[in-house]
Gaussian input, Z-matrix of N, CA and C with variables (Angstrom, degrees):
# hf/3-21g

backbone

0 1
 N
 C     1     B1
 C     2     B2     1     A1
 N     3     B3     2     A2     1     D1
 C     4     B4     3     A3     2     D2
 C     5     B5     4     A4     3     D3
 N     6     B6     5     A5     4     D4
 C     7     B7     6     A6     5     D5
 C     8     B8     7     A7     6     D6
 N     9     B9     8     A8     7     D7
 C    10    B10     9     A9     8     D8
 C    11    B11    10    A10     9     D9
 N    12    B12    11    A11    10    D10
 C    13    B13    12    A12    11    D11
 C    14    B14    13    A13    12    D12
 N    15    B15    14    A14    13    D13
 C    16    B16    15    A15    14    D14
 C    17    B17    16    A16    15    D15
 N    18    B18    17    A17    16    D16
 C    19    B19    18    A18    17    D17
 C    20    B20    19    A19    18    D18
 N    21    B21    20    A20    19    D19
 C    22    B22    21    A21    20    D20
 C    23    B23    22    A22    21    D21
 N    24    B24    23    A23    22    D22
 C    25    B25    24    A24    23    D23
 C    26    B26    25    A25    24    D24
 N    27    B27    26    A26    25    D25
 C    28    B28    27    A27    26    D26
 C    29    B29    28    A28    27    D27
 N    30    B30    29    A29    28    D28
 C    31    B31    30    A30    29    D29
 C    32    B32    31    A31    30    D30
 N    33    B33    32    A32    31    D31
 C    34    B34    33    A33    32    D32
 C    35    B35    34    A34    33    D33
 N    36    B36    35    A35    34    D34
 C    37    B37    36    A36    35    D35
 C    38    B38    37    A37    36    D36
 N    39    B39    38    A38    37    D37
 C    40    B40    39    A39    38    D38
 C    41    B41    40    A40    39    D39
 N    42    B42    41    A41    40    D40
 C    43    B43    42    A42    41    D41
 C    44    B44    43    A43    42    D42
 N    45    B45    44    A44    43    D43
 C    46    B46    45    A45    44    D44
 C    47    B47    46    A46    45    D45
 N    48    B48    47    A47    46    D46
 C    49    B49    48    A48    47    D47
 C    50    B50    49    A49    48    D48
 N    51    B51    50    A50    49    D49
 C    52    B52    51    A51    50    D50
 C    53    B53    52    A52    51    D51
 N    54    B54    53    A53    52    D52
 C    55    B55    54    A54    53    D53
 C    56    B56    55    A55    54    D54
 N    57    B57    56    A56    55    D55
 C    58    B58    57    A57    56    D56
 C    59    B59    58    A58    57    D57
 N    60    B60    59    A59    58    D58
 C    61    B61    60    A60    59    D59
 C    62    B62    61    A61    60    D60
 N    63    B63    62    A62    61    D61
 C    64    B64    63    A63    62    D62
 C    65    B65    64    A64    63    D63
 N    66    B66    65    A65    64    D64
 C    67    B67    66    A66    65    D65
 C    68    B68    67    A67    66    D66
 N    69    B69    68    A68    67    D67
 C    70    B70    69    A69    68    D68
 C    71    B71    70    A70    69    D69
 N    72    B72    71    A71    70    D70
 C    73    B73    72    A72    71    D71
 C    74    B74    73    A73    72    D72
 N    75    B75    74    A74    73    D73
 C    76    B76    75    A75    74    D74
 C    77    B77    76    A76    75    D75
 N    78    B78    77    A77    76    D76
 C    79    B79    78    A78    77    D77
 C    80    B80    79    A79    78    D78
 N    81    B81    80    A80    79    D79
 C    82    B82    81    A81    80    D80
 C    83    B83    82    A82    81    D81
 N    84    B84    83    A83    82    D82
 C    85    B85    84    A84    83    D83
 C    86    B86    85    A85    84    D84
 N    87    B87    86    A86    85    D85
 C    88    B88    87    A87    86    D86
 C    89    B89    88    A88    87    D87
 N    90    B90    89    A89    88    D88
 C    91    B91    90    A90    89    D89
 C    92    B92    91    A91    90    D90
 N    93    B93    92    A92    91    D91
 C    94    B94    93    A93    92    D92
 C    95    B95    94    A94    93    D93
 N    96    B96    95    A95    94    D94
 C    97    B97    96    A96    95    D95
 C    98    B98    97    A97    96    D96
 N    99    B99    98    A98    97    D97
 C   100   B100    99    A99    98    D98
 C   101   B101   100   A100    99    D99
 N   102   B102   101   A101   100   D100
 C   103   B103   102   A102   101   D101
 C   104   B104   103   A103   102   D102
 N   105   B105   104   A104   103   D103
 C   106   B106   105   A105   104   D104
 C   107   B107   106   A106   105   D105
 N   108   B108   107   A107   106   D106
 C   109   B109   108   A108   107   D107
 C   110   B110   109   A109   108   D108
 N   111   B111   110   A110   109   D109
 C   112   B112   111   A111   110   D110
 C   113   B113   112   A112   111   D111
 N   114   B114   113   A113   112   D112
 C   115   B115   114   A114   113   D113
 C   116   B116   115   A115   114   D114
 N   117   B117   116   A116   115   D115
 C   118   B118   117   A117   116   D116
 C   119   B119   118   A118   117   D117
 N   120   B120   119   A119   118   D118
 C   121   B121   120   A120   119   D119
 C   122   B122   121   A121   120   D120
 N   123   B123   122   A122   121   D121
 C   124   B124   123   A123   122   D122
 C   125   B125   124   A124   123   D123
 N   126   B126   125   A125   124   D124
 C   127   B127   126   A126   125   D125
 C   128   B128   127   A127   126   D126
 N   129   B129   128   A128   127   D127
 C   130   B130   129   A129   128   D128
 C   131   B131   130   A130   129   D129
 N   132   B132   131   A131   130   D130
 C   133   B133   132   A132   131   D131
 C   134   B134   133   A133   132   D132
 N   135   B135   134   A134   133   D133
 C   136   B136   135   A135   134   D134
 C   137   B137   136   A136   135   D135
 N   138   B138   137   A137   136   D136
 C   139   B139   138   A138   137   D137
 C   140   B140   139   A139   138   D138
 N   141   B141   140   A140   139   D139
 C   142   B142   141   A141   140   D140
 C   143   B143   142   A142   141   D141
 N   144   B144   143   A143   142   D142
 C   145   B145   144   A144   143   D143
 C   146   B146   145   A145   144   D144
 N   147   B147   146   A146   145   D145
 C   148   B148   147   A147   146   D146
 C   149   B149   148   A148   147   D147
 N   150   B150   149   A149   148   D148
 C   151   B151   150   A150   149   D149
 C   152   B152   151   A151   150   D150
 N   153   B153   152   A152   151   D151
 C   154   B154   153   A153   152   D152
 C   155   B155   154   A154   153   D153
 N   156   B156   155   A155   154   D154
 C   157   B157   156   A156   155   D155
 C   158   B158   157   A157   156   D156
 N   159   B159   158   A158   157   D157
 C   160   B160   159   A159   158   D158
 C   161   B161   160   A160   159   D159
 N   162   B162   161   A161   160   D160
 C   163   B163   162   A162   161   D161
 C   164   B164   163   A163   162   D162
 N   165   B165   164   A164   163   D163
 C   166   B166   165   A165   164   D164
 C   167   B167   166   A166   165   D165
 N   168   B168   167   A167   166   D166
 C   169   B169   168   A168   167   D167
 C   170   B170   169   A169   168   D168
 N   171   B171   170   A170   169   D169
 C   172   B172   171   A171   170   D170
 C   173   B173   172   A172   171   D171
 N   174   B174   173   A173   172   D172
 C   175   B175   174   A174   173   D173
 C   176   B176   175   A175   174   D174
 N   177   B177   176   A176   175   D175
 C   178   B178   177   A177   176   D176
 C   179   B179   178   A178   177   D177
 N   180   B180   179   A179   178   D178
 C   181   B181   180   A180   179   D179
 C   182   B182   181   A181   180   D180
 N   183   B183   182   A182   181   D181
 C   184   B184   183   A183   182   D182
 C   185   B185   184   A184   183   D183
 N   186   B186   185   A185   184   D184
 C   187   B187   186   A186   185   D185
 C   188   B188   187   A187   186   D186
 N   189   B189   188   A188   187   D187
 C   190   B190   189   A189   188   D188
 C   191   B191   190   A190   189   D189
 N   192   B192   191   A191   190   D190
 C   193   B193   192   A192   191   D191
 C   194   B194   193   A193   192   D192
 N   195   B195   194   A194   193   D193
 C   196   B196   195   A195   194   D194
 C   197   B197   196   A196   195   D195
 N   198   B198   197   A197   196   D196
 C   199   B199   198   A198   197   D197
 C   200   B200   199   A199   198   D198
 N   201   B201   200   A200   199   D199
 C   202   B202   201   A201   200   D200
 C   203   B203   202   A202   201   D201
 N   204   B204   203   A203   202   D202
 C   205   B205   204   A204   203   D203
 C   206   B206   205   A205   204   D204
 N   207   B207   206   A206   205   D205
 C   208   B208   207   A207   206   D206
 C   209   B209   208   A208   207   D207
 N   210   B210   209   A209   208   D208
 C   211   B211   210   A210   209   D209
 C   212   B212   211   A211   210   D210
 N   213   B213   212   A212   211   D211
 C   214   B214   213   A213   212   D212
 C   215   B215   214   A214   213   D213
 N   216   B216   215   A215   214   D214
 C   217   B217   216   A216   215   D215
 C   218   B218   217   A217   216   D216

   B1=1.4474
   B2=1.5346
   B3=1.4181
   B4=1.3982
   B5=1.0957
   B6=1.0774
   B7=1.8721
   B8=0.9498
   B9=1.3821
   B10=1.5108
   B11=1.4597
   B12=1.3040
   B13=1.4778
   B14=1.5878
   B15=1.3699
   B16=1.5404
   B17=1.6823
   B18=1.4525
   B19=1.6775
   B20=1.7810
   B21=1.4847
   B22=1.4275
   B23=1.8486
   B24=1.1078
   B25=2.0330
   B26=1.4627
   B27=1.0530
   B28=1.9383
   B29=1.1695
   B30=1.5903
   B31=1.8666
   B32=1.9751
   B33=1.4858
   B34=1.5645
   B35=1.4729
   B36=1.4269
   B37=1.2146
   B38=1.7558
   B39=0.9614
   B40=1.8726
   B41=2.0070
   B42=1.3678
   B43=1.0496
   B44=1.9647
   B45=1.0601
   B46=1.6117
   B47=2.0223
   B48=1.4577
   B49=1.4027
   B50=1.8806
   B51=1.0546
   B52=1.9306
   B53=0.8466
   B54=1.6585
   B55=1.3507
   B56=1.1768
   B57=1.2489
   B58=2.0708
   B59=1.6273
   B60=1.4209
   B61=1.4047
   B62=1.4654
   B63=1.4311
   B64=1.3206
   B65=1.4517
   B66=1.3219
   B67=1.2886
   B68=1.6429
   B69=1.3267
   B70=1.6608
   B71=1.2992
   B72=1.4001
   B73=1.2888
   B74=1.7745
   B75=1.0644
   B76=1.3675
   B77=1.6631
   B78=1.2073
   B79=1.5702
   B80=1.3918
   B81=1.0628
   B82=1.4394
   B83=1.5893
   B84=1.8888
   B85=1.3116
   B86=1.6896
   B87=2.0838
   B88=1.8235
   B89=1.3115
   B90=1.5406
   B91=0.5816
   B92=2.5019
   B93=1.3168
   B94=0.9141
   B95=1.7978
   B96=1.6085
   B97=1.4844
   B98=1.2772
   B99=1.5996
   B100=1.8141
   B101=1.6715
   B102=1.1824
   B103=1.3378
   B104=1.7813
   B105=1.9774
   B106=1.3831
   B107=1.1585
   B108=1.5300
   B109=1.8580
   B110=1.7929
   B111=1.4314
   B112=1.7580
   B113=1.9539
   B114=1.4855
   B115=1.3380
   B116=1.5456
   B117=1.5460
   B118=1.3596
   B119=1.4647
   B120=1.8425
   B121=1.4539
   B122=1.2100
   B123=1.0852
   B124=1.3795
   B125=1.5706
   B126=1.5543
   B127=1.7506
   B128=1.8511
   B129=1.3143
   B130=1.4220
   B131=1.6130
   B132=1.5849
   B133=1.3871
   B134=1.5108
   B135=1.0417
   B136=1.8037
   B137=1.6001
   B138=0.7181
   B139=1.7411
   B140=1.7947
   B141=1.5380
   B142=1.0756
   B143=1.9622
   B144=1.4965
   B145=1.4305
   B146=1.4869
   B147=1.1790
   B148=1.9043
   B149=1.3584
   B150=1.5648
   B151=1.7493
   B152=1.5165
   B153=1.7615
   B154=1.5163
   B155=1.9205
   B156=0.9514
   B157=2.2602
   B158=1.8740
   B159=1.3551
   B160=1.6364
   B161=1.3342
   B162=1.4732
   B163=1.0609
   B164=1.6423
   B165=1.5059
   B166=1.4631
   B167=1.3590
   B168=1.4246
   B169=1.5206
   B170=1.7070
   B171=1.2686
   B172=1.9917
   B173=1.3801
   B174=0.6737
   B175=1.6337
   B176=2.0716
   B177=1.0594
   B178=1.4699
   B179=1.3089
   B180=1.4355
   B181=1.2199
   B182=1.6146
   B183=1.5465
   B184=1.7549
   B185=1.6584
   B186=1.2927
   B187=1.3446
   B188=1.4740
   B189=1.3706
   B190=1.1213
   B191=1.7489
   B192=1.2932
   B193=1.6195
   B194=1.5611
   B195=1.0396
   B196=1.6002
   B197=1.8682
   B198=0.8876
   B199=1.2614
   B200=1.5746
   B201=1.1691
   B202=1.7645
   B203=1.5835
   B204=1.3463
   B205=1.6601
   B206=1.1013
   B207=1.6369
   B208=1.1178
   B209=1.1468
   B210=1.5383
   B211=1.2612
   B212=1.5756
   B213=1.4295
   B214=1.5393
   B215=1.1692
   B216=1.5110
   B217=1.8026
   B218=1.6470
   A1=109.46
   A2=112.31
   A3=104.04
   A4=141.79
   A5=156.72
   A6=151.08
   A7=94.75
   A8=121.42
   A9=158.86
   A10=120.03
   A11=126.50
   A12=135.28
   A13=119.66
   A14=109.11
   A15=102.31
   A16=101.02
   A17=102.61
   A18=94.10
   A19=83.41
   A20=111.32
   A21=113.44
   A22=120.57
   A23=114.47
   A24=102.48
   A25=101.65
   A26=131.41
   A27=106.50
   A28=97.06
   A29=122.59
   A30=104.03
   A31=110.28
   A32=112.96
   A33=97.37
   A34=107.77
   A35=121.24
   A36=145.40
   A37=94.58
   A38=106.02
   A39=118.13
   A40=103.48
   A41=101.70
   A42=117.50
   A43=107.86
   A44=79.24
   A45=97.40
   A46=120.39
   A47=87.49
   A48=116.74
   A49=105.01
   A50=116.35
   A51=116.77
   A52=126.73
   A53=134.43
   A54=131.26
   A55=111.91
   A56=130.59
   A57=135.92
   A58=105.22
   A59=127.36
   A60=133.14
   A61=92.98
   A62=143.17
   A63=133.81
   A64=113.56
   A65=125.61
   A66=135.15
   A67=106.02
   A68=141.83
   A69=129.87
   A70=75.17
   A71=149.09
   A72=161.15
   A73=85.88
   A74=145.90
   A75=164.19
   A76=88.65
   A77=131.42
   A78=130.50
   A79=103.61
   A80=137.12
   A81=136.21
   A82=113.67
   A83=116.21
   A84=120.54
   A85=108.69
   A86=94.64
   A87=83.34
   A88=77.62
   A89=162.53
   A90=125.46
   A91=115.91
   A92=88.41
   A93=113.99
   A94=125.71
   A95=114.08
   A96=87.97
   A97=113.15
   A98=96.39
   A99=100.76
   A100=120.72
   A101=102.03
   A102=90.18
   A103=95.65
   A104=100.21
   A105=111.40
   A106=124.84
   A107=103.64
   A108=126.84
   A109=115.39
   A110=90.30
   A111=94.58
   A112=92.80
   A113=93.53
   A114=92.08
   A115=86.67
   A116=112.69
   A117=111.09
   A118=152.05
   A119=84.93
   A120=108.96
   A121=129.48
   A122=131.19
   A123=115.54
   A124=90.30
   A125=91.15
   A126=104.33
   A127=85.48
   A128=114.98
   A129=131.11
   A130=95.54
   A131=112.76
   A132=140.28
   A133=128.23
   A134=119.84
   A135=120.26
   A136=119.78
   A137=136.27
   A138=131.09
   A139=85.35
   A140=135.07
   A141=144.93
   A142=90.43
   A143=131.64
   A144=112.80
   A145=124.24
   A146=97.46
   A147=104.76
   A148=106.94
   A149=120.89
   A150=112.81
   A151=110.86
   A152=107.21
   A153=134.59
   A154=91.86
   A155=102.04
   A156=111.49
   A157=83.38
   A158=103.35
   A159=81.33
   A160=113.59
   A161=144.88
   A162=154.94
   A163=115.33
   A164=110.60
   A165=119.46
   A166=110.55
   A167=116.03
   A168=108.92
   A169=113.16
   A170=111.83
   A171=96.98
   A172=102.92
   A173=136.40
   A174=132.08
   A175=109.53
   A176=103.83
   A177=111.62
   A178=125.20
   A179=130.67
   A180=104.43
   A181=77.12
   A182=101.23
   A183=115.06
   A184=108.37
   A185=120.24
   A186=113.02
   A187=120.52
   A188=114.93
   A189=132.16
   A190=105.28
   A191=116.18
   A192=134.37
   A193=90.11
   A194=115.18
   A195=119.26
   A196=129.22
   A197=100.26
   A198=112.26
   A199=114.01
   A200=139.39
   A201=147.32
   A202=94.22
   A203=127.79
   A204=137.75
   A205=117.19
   A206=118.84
   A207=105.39
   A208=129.25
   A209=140.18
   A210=112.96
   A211=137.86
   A212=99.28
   A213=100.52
   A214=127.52
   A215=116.45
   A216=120.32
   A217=80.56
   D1=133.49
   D2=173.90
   D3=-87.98
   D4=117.48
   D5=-165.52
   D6=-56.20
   D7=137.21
   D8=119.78
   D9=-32.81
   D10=108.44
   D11=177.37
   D12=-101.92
   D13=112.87
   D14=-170.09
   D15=-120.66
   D16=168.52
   D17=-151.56
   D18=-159.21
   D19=115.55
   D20=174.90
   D21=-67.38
   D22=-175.45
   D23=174.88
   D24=-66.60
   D25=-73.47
   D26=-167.66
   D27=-33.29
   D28=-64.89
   D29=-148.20
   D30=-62.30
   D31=-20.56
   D32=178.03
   D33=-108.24
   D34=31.52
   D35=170.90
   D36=-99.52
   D37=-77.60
   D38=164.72
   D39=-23.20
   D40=-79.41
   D41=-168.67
   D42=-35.20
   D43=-66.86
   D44=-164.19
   D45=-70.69
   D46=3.22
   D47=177.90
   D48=61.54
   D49=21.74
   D50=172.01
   D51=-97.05
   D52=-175.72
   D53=158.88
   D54=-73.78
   D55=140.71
   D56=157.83
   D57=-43.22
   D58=-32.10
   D59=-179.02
   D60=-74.96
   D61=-40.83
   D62=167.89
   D63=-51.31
   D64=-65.72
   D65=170.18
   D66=-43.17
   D67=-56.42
   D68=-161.58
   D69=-70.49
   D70=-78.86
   D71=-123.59
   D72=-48.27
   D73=-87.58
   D74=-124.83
   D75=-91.72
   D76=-54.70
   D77=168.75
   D78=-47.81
   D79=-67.71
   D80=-150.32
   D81=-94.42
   D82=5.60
   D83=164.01
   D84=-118.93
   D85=16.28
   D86=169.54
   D87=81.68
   D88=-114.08
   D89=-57.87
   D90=-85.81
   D91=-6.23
   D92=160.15
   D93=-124.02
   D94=150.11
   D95=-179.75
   D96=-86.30
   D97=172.28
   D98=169.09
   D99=-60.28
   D100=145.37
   D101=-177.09
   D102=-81.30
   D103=160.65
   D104=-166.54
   D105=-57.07
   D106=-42.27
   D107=-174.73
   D108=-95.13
   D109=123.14
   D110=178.24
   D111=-132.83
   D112=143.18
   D113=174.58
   D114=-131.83
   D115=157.20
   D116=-171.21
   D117=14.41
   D118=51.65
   D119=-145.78
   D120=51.39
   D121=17.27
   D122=179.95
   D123=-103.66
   D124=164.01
   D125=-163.59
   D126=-90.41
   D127=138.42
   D128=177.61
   D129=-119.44
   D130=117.29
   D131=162.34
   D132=-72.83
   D133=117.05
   D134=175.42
   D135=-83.51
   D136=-155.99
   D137=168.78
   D138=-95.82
   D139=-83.15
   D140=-164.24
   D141=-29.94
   D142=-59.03
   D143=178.58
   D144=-55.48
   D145=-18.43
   D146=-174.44
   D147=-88.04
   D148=-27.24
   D149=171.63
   D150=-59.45
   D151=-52.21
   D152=-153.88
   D153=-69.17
   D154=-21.32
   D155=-166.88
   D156=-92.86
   D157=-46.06
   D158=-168.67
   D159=-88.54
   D160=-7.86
   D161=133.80
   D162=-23.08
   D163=-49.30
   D164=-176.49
   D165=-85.64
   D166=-40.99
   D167=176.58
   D168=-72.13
   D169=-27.33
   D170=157.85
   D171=-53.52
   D172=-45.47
   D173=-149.07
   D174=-85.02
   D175=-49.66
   D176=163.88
   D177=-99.82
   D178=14.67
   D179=179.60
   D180=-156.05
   D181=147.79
   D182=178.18
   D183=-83.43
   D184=162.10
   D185=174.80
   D186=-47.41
   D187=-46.64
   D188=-154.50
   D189=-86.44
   D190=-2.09
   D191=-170.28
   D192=-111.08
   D193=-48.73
   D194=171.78
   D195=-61.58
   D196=-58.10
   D197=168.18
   D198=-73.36
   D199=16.88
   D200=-166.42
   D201=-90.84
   D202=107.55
   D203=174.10
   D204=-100.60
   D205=-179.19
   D206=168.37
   D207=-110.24
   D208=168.99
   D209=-165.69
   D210=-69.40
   D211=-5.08
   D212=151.69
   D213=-99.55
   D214=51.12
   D215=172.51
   D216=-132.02

């Protein structure tokens, strides 16, 4: 059986090289769904949400809109 890897918003904020305000942004206009699992409210990520999130952020947001840090990163 294989393990299951779950990853809160910083870590597929991290992952996916964006802001977490990119990621709620696309949840909270639908434009992706919520992911299924929340534990103490916090939104809990699967790998299958992190393809479907990075799929959407090509599509709405440019590299260079994506990758924008702050000045201490």
């Amino acid at each position: 059986m294989e393990q299951q890897h779950y990853f809160l918003l910083g870590d597929v904020a991290k992952i996916l090289r964006c802001q977490p305000y990119q990621i709620v942004y696309l949840l909270t206009t639908n434009k992706v769904p919520e992911p299924a699992l929340r534990i103490g409210n916090k939104r809990i990520f699967t790998s299958a949400d992190i393809a479907r999130l990075s799929e959407r952020l090509s599509q709405h947001f440019t590299p260079t809109e994506r990758s924008r840090r702050g000045k201490d990163e």
